[in-house]
C-alpha positions, 0 to 999 in steps of 0.5 A, spaced: 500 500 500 505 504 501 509 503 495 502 503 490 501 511 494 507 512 491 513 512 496 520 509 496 521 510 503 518 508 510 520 509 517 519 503 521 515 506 527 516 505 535 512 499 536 515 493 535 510 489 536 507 491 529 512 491 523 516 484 529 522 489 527 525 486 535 526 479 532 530 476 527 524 472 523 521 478 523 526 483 520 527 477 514 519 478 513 520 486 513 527 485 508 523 480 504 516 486 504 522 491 502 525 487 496 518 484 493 515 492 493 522 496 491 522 500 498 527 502 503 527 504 511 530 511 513 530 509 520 528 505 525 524 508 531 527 505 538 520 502 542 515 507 545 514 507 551 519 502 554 526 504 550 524 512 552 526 512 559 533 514 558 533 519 563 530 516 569 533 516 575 531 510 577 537 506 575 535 500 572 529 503 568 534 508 565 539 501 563 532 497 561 530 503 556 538 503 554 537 495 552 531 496 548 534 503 544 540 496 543 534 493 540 532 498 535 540 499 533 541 492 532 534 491 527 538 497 524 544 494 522 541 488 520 536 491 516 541 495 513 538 502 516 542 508 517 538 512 523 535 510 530 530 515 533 530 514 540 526 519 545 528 523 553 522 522 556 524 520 563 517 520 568 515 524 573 521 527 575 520 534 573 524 537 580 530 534 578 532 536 571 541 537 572 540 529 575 535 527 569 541 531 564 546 527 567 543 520 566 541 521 559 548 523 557 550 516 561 545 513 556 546 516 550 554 515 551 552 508 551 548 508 545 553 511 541 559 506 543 553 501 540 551 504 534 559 505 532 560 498 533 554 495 528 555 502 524 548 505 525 547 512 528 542 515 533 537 520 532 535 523 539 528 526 537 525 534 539 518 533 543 515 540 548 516 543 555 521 547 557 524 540 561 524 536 556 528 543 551 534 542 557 535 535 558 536 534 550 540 541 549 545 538 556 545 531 552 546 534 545 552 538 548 555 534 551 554 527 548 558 531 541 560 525 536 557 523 529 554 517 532 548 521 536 545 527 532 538 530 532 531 528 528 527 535 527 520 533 530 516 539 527 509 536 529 513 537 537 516 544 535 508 546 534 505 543 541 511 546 544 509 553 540 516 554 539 517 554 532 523 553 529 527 554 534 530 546 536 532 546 528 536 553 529 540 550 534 541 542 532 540 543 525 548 543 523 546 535 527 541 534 523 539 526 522 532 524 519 525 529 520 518 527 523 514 531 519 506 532 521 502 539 522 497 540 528 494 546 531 497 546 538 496 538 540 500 532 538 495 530 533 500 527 527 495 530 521 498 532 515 501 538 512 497 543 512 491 541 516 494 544 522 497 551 522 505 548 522 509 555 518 511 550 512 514 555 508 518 558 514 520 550 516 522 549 508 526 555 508 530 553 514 531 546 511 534 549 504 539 552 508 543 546 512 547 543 510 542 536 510 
């Protein structure tokens, strides 16, 4: 169905149940489906919700989150995939944003190690609220190698009412895009559905180096 729309590439998304991409029988039925219908995969999306606690301050939450981003990158070397998205969600601990940095910069230097050995590289996604802005910034800061780079959410950037304001900052480290419009809230509809400055987005992108 994808391919009959008129597209040569996908995205495989966070749920791993869905496409079997955490499985080997199930990564030969994806290749096989690539193959048969002339399609390639941009990136592979690390497992939601059980791969986005990488800034946990419970310790063996963040190391289950990190073994299940290992999952995703190894499907990605497998499947032969360049990217790996991975998100910083980390829970209730809003009170505790230096802790919360430090731990996704823990795990993001783990990841990374990982990446560069099946020769993948990791994604880490843009989503709202000033929390989140801080730890992303910490983590793309200090975690500065061309393992980890950035995916431009402009869905997420219009909840945040933030505009362009993450691709500004990350997009000399920009990796792959989640492009999708709404009106303030997370809805995923198409472009032009919501009120994303679409032109502005485009304009932006013409200038980096991407």
């Amino acid at each position: 169905m994808i391919r009959a729309a008129g597209f040569q590439v996908l995205a495989l998304g966070a749920g791993p149940a869905h496409a079997a991409y955490d499985k080997p029988e199930g990564r030969r039925g994806i290749r096989q489906l690539m193959r048969a219908h002339g399609l390639c995969i941009d990136s592979v999306h690390a497992p939601f919700p059980e791969g986005d606690r990488l800034c946990s301050l419970d310790e063996g939450e963040r190391l289950e989150s990190v073994g299940q981003c290992r999952v995703a990158i190894e499907a990605a070397q497998d499947l032969e995939v360049g990217i790996v998205v991975v998100h910083l969600n980390a829970g209730p601990h809003l009170d505790a944003l230096d802790g919360m940095a430090g731990q996704g910069v823990r795990s993001l230097e783990a990841l990374a190690q990982s990446a560069v050995e099946r020769g993948v590289r990791v994604a880490v996604e843009n989503s709202w609220g000033e929390p989140y802005a801080t730890v992303l910034d910490r983590v793309l800061t200090e975690v500065d190698c061309e393992a980890v780079g950035f995916c431009y959410d402009s869905g997420h950037a219009n909840v945040d009412r933030a505009g362009l304001r993450d691709l500004h900052a990350y997009g000399h480290r920009l990796l792959t895009m989640h492009l999708h419009d709404n009106s303030g809230e997370d809805s995923h509809v198409l472009p032009y559905e919501g009120d994303v400055d679409w032109p502005e987005l485009m304009a932006t992108l013409g200038e980096l180096d991407y």
